[in-house]
mmCIF file of the C-alpha atoms, coordinates in Angstrom:
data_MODEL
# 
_entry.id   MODEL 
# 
loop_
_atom_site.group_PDB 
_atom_site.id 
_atom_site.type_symbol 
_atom_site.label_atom_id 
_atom_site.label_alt_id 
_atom_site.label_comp_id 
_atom_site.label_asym_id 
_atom_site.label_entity_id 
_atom_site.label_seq_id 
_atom_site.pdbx_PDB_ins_code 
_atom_site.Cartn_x 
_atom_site.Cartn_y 
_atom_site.Cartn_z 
_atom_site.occupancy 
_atom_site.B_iso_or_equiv 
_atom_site.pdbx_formal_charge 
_atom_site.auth_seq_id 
_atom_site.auth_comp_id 
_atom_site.auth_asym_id 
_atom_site.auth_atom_id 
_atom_site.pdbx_PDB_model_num 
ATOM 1   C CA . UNK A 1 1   ? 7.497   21.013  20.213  1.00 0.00 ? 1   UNK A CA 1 
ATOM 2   C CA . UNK A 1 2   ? 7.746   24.269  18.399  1.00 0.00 ? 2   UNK A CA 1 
ATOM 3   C CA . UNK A 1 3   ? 5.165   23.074  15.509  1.00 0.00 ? 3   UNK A CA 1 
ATOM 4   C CA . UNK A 1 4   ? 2.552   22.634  18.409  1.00 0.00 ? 4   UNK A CA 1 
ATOM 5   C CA . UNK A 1 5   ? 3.253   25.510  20.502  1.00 0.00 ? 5   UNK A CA 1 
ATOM 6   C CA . UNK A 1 6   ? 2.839   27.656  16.863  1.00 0.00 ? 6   UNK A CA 1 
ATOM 7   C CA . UNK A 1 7   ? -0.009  25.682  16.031  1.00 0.00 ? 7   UNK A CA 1 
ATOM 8   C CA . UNK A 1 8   ? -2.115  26.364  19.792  1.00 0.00 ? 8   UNK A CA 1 
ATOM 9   C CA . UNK A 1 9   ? -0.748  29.748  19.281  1.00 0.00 ? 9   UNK A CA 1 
ATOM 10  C CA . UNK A 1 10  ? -2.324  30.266  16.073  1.00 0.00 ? 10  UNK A CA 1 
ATOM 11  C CA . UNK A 1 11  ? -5.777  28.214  16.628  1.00 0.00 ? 11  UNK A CA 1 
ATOM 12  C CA . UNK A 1 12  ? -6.483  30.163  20.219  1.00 0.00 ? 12  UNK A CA 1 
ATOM 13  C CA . UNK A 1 13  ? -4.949  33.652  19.374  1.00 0.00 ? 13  UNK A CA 1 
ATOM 14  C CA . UNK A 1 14  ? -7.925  34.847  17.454  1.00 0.00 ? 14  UNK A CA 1 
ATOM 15  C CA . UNK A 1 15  ? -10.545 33.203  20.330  1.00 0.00 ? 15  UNK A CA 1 
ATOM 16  C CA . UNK A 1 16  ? -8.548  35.186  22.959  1.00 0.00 ? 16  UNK A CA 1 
ATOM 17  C CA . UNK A 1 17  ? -8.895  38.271  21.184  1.00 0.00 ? 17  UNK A CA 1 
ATOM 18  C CA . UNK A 1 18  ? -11.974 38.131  20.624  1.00 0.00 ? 18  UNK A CA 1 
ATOM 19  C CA . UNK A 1 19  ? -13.076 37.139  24.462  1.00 0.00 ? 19  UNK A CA 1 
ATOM 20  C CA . UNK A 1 20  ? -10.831 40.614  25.576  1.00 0.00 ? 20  UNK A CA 1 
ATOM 21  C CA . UNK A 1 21  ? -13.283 42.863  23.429  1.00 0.00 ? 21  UNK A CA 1 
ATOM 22  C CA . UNK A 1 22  ? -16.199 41.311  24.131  1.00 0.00 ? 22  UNK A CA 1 
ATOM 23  C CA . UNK A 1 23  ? -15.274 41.461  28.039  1.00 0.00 ? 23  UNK A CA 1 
ATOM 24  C CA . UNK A 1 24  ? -13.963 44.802  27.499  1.00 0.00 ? 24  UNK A CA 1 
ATOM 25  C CA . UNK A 1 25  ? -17.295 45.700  26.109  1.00 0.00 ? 25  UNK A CA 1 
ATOM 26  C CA . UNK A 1 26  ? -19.073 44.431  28.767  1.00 0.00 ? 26  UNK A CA 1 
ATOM 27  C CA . UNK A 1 27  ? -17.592 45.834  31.024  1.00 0.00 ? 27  UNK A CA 1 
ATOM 28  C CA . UNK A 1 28  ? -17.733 49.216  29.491  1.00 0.00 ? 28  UNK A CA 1 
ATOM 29  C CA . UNK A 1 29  ? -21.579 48.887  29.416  1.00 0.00 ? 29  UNK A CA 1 
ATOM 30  C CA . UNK A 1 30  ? -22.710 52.580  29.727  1.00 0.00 ? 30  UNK A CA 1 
ATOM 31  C CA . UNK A 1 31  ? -20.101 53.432  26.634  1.00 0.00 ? 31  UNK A CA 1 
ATOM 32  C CA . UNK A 1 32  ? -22.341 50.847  24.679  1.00 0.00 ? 32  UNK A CA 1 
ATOM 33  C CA . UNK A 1 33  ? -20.937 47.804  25.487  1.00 0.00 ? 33  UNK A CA 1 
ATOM 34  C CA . UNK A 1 34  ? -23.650 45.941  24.266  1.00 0.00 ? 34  UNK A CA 1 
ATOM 35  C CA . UNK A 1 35  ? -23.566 47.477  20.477  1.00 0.00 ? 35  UNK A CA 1 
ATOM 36  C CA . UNK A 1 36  ? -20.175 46.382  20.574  1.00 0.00 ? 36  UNK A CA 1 
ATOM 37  C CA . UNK A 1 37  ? -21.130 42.758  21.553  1.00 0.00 ? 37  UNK A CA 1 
ATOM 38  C CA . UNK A 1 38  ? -23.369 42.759  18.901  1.00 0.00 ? 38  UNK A CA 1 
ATOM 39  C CA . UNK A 1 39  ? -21.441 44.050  15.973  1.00 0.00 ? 39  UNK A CA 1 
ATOM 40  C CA . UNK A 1 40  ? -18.418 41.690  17.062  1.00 0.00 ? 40  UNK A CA 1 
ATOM 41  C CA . UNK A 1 41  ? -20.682 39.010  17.039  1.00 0.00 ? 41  UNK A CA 1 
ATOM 42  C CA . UNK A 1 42  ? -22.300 39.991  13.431  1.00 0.00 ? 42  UNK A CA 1 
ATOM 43  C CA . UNK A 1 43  ? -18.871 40.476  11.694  1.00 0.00 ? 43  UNK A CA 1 
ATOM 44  C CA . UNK A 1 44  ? -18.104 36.986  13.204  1.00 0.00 ? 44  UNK A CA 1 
ATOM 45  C CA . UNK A 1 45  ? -21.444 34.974  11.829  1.00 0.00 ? 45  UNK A CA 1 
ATOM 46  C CA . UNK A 1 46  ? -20.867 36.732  8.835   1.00 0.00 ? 46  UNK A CA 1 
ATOM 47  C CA . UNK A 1 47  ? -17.228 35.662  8.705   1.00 0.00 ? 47  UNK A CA 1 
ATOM 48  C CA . UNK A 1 48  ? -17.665 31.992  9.243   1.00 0.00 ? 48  UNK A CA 1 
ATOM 49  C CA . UNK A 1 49  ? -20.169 31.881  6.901   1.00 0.00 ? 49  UNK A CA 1 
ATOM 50  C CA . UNK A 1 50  ? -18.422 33.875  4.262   1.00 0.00 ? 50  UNK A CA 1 
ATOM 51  C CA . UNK A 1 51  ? -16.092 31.784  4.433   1.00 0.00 ? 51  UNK A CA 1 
ATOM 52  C CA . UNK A 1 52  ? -18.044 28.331  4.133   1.00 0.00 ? 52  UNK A CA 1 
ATOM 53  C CA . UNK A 1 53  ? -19.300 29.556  1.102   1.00 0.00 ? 53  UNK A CA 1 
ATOM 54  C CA . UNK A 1 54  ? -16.289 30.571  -0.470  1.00 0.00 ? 54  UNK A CA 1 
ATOM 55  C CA . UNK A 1 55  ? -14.732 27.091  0.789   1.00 0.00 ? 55  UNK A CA 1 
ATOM 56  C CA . UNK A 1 56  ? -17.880 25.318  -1.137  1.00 0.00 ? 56  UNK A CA 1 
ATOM 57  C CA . UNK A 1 57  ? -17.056 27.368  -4.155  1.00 0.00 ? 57  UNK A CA 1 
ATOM 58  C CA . UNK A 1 58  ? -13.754 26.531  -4.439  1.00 0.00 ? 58  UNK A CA 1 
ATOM 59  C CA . UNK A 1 59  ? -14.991 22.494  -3.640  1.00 0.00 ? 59  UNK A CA 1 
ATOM 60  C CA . UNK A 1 60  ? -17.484 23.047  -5.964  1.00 0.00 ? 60  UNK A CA 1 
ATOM 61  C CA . UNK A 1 61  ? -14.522 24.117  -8.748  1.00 0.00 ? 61  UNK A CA 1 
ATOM 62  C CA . UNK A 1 62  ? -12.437 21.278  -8.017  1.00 0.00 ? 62  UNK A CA 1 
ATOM 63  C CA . UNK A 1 63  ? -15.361 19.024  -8.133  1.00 0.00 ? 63  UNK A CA 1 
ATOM 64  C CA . UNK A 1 64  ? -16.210 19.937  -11.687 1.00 0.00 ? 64  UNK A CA 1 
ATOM 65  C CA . UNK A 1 65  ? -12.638 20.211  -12.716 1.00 0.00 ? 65  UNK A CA 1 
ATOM 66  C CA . UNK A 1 66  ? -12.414 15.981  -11.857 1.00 0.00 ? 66  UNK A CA 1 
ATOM 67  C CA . UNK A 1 67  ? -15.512 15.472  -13.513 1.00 0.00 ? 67  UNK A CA 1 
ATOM 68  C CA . UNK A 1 68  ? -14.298 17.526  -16.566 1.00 0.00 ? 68  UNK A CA 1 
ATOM 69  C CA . UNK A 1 69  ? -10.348 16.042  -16.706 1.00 0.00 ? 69  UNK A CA 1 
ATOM 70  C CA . UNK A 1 70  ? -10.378 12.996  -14.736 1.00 0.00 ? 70  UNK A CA 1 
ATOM 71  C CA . UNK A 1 71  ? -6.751  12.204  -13.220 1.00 0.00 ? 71  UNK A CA 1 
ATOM 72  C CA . UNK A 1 72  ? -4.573  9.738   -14.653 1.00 0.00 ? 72  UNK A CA 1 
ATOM 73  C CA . UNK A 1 73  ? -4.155  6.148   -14.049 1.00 0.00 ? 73  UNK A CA 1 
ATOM 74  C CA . UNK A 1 74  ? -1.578  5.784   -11.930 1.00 0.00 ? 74  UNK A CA 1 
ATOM 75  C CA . UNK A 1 75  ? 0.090   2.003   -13.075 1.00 0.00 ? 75  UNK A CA 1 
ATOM 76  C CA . UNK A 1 76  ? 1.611   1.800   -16.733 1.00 0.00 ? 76  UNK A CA 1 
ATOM 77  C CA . UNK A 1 77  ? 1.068   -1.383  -18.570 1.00 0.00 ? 77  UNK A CA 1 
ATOM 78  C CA . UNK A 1 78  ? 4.547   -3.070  -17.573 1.00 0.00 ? 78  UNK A CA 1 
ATOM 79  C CA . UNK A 1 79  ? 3.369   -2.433  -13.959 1.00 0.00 ? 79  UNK A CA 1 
ATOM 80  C CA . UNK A 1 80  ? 0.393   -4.128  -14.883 1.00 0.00 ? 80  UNK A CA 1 
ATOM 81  C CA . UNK A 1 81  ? 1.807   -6.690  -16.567 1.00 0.00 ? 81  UNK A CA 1 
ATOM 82  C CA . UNK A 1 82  ? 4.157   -7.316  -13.977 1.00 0.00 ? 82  UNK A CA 1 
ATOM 83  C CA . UNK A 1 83  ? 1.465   -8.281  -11.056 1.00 0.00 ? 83  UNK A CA 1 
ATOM 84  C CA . UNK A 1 84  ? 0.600   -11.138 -14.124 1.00 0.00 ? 84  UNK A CA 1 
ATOM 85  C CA . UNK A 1 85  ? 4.102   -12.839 -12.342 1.00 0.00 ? 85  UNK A CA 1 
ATOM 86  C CA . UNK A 1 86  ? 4.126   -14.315 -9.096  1.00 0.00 ? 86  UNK A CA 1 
ATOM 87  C CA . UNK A 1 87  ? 6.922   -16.135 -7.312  1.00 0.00 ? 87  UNK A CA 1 
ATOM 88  C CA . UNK A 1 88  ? 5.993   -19.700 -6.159  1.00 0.00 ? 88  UNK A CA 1 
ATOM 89  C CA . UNK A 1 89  ? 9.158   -21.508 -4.562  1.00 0.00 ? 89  UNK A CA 1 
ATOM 90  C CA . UNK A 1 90  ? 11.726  -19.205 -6.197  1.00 0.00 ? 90  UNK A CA 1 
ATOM 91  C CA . UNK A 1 91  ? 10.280  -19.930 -9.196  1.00 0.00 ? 91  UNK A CA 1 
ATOM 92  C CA . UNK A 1 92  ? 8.506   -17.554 -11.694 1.00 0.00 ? 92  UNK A CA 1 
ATOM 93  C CA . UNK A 1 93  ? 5.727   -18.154 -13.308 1.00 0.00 ? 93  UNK A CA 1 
ATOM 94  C CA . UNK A 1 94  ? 3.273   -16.551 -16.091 1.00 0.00 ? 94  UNK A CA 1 
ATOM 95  C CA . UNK A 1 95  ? -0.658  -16.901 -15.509 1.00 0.00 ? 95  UNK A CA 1 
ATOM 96  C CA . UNK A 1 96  ? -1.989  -18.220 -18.540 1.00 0.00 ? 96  UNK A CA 1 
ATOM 97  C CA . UNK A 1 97  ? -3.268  -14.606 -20.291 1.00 0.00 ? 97  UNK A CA 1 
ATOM 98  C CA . UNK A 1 98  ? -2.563  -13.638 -23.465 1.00 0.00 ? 98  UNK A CA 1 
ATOM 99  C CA . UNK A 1 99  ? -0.962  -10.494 -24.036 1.00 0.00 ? 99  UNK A CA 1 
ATOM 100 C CA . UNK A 1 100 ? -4.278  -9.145  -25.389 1.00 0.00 ? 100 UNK A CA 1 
ATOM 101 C CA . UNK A 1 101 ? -6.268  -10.393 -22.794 1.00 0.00 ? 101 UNK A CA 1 
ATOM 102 C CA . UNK A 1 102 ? -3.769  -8.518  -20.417 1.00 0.00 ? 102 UNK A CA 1 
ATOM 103 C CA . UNK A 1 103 ? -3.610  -5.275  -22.312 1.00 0.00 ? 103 UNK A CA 1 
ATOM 104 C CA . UNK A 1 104 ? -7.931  -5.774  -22.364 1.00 0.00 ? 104 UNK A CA 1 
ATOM 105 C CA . UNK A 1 105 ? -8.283  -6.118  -19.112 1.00 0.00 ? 105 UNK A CA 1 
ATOM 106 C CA . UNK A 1 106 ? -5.723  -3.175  -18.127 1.00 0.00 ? 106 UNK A CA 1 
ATOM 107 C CA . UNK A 1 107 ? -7.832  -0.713  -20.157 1.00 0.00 ? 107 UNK A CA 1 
ATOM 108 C CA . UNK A 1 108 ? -10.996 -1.668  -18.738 1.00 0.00 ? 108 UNK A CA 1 
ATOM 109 C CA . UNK A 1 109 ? -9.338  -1.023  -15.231 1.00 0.00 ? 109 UNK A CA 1 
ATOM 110 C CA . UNK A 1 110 ? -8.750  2.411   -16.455 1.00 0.00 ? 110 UNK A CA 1 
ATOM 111 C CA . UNK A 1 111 ? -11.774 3.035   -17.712 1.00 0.00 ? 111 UNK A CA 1 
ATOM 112 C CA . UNK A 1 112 ? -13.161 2.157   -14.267 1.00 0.00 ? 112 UNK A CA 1 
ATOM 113 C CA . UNK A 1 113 ? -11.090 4.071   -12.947 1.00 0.00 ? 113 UNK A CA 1 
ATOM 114 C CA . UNK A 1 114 ? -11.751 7.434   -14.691 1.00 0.00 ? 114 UNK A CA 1 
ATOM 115 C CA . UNK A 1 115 ? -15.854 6.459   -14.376 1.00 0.00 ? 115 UNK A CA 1 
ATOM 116 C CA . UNK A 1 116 ? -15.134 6.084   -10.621 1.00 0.00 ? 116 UNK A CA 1 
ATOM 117 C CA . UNK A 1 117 ? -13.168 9.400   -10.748 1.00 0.00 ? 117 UNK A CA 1 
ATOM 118 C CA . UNK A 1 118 ? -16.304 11.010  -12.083 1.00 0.00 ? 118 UNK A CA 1 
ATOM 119 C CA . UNK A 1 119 ? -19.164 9.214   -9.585  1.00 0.00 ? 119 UNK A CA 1 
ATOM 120 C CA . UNK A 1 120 ? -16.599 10.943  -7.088  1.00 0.00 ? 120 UNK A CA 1 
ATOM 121 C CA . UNK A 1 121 ? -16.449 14.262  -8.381  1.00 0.00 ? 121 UNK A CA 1 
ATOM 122 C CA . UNK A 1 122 ? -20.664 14.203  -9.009  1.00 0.00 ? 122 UNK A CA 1 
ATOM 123 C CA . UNK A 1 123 ? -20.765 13.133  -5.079  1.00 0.00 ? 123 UNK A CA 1 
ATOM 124 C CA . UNK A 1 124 ? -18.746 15.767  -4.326  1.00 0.00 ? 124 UNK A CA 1 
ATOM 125 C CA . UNK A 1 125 ? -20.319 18.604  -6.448  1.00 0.00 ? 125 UNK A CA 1 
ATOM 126 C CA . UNK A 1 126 ? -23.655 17.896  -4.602  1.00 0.00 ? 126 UNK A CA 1 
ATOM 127 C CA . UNK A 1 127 ? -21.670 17.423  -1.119  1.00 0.00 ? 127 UNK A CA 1 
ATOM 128 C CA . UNK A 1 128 ? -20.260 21.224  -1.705  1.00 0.00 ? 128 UNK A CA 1 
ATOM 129 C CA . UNK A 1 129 ? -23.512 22.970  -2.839  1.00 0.00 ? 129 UNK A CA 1 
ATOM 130 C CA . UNK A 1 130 ? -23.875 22.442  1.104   1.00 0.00 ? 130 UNK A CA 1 
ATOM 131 C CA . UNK A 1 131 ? -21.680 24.551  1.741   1.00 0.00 ? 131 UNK A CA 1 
ATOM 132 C CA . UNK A 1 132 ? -23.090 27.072  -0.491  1.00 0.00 ? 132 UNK A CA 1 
ATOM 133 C CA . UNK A 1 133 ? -26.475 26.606  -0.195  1.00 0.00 ? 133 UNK A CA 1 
ATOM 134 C CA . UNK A 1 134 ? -27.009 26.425  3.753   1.00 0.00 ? 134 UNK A CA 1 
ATOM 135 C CA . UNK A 1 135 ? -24.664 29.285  4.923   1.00 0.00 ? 135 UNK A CA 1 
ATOM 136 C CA . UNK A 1 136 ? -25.750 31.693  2.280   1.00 0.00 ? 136 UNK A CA 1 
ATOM 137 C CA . UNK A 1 137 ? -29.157 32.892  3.795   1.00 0.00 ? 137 UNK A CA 1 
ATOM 138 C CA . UNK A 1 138 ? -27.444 33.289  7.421   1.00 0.00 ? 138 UNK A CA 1 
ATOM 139 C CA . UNK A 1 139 ? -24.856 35.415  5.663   1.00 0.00 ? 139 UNK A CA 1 
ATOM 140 C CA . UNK A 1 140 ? -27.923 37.581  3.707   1.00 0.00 ? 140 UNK A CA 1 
ATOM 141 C CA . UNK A 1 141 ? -29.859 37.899  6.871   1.00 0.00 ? 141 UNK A CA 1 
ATOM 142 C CA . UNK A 1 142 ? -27.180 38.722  8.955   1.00 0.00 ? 142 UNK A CA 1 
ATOM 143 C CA . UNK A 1 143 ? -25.805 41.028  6.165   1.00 0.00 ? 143 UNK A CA 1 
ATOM 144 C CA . UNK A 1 144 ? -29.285 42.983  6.516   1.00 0.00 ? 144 UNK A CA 1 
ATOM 145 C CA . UNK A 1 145 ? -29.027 43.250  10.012  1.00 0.00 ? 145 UNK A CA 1 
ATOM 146 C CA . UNK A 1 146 ? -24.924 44.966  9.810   1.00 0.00 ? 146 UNK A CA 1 
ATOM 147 C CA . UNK A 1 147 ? -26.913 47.708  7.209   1.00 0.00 ? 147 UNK A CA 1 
ATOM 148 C CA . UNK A 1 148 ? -30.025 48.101  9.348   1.00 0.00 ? 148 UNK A CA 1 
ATOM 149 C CA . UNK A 1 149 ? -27.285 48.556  12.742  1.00 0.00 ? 149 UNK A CA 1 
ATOM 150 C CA . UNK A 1 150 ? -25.280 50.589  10.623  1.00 0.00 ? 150 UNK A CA 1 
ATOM 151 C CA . UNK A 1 151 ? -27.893 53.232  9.819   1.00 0.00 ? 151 UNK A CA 1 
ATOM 152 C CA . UNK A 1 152 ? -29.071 53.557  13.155  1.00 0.00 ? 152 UNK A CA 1 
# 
């Protein structure tokens, strides 16, 4: 009950905040209320989108870092080996693989794998130039605007 109450807490405190100045602002026309409006609201575009491109950069990192160094395999051999068994009426019983056929077959599972891995990591690389490549010019222009306010 806590978590949540913390977590509303934290997700609407900023959004409140943000409402008082820009209210306060408004209301406080003749002191240049609307200035205010629109510097809050040019720090804020250029926030979010600051941030979206720092979040695709840091994608974009762990994107090339998969496609670099795959992870591991997660099953060993006897794991493998063991799903060879299979119970049938109590009874055990080996599928008729040799134990080269089994230790074949396991590495070309891991070698899917770690291709699979890298398909992912290529998908994602592309997915997170989004993120880079979209928010950037709002950020620029908005950027100009804050220096062309500024020297006003």
């Amino acid at each position: 009950m806590v978590l949540i109450a913390l977590t509303l807490l934290t997700s609407f405190l900023p959004m409140v905040i943000i409402i008082f100045i820009v209210f306060y602002a408004v209301k406080n026309k003749q002191k240049g209320g609307e200035v205010v409006v629109r510097h809050i609201y040019t720090y804020l575009v250029l926030f979010a989108t600051l941030m979206m491109v720092i979040g695709g950069g840091i994608s974009i990192f762990m994107a090339a870092a998969d496609l670099v160094s795959p992870g591991a395999y997660y099953q060993s051999y006897e794991e493998y080996k063991m799903n060879y068994q299979y119970e049938e009426k109590g009874k055990v019983e080996r599928k008729n693989r040799s134990e080269k056929e089994i230790r074949k077959e396991y590495e070309e599972i891991i070698k899917g794998e770690k291709e699979q891995t890298k398909e992912n990591a290529k998908n994602q690389l592309v997915k997170s130039l989004g993120f880079i490549i979209i928010p950037l010019p709002v950020f620029l222009s908005f950027n100009r605007q804050r220096k062309q306010m500024q020297n006003e």
